[in-house]
C-alpha positions, 0 to 999 in steps of 0.5 A: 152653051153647047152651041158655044163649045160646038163653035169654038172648034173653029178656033182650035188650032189658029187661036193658041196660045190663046183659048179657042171660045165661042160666044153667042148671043141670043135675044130675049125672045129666044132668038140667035142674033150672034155668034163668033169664035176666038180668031187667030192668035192676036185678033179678035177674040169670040165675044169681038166676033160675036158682036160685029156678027149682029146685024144692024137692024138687030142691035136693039135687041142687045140691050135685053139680050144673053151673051153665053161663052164658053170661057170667062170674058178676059178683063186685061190689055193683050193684042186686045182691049178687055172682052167684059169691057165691050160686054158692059159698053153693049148694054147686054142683060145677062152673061153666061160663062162655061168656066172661070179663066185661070189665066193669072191676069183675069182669075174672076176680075171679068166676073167681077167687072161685069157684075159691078157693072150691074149685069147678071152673070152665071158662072159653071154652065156645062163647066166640065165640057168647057174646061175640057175643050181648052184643056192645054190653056187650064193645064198650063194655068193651073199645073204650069206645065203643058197638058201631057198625053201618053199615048202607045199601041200593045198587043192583046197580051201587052206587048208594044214591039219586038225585044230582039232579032227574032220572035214568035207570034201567036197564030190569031185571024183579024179580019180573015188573015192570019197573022204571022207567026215569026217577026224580025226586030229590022220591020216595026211590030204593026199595031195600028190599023190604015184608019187608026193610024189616021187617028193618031195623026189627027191627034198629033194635029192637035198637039204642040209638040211630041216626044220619043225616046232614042231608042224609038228614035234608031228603031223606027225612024219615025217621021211624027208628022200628020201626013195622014191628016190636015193641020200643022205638024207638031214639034219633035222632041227626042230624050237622049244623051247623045244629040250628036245621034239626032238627025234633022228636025229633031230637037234633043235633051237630056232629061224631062225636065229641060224639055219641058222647060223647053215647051213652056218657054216657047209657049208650047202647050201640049205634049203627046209622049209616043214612045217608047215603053222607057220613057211612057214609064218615065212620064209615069213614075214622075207622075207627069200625065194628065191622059193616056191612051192606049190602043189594043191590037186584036192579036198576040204575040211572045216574046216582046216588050212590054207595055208600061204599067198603068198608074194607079191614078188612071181611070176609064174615060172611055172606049171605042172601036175600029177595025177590031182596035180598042182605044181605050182614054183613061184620066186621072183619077 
């Protein structure tokens, strides 16, 4: 199964809307005789590639054979013939699924097909890892709106940006310089590091869409792209009142609620919330979030903005470190 969800990453940002799986096949005597991953939306998906993987003089072996996928095989007519159909007409022993599909159309009928047709199917290997690496496709599925990531940079006394024309900062060395000790609201407080700011530009890669408020919008002119990074750029969104302000490239909307109506009628599954402290607090009050992510800055500052409150719901997930940043990942509870 770990070899399933290593493979499946291959399909992460081609296969949406549609999960990225990863199938694999081994033989009785332990052996791998196929592998493959969900294709570009609207071919194959993993166990079609997995499959036409096996060489000739191997398909023999199929009819004693495991087939391990990350996610349920789909058992409904899409821009593809049923997975657990292909499955049963392949003759495999056994099947191991990561996770149900929570997909309405398949919800345990793949299982079910599959297990009527007399071959054995475990269900929950490595179950959280599986849900995890599709977890926009499960949000949307189970939530009905798309996976929301609240994402912002504060300094080590939680401080996110500059309040007004001027502001004192708190004399501290990171990395041998000292930072300085008066800011101007005209040059955005620099949280992140060249590295970490790559990160953030591979996270957005990764996302559908991104949203800001308009205050974050006529502050910092953000561009939102992943010029830093490899991948498509995602969608920009912009809460505000007066769209007639918003520049090209930008699409506005007056409250939460119609831009997520927005995301989920253009198929549009994760949203990363970038800013500012507004409209993360916003997000949070609705108890709209599945994740946060916060990086800390090794430097203070007086007289700022602060941070958003953590929800009580919040837990730690995680931490790491780069260039003296913390980044620290809290889920729900």
């Amino acid at each position: 199964m770990r070899r399933c969800l290593q493979i499946a990453r291959g399909g992460r940002l081609t296969a949406k809307p549609n999960p990225s799986v990863g199938a694999v096949i081994v033989a009785a005597d332990g052996r791998i005789i196929g592998e493959g991953f969900t294709s570009a939306y609207g071919g194959p998906h993993a166990e079609v590639n997995a499959f036409a993987s096996v060489k000739p003089e191997d398909e023999a072996l199929l009819t004693g054979a495991t087939i391990y996928v990350s996610l349920e095989p789909c058992s409904h007519w899409g821009h593809t013939p049923p997975c657990c159909d292909l499955i049963i007409r392949k003759g495999v022993r056994r099947c191991v699924c990561g996770c149900a599909d929570p997909f309405a159309q398949v919800q345990g009928r793949g299982i079910e097909r599959m297990r009527r047709a007399g071959i054995e199917v475990t269900v929950g290997v490595l179950r959280d890892e599986c849900m995890a690496s599709n977890r926009a496709f499960m949000t949307v599925n189970e939530r009905h709106r798309p996976f929301i990531l609240l994402k912002w940079a504060e300094t080590a006394n939680h401080i996110v940006g500059y309040k007004a024309q001027r502001c004192l900062s708190v004399p501290q060395r990171e990395n041998g310089m000292q930072q300085p000790t008066q800011g101007h609201a005209s040059a955005p407080l620099r949280l992140s590091s060249p590295f970490t700011q790559m990160l953030v530009h591979r996270l957005r890669a990764h996302a559908d869409a991104i949203l800001v408020g308009r205050g974050t919008l006529e502050a910092d002119h953000p561009r939102l792209d992943v010029r830093e990074w490899s991948g498509p750029s995602p969608e920009r969104l912009v809460l505000t009142r007066h769209p007639e302000r918003v520049p090209e490239g930008f699409l506005p909307f007056a409250d939460i609620p119609s831009a997520l109506a927005h995301l989920s009628e253009h198929k549009r599954q994760s949203l990363i919330v970038e800013g500012g402290p507004t409209t993360l607090q916003a997000f949070i009050d609705a108890d709209l979030w599945d994740e946060i992510r916060v990086e800390t800055a090794p430097f203070t500052v007086g007289d700022g903005v602060k941070a958003p409150d953590m929800p009580d719901a919040a837990v730690l997930g995680s931490t790491t470190c780069y260039d003296g940043r913390v980044i620290r990942r809290y889920r729900r509870r």
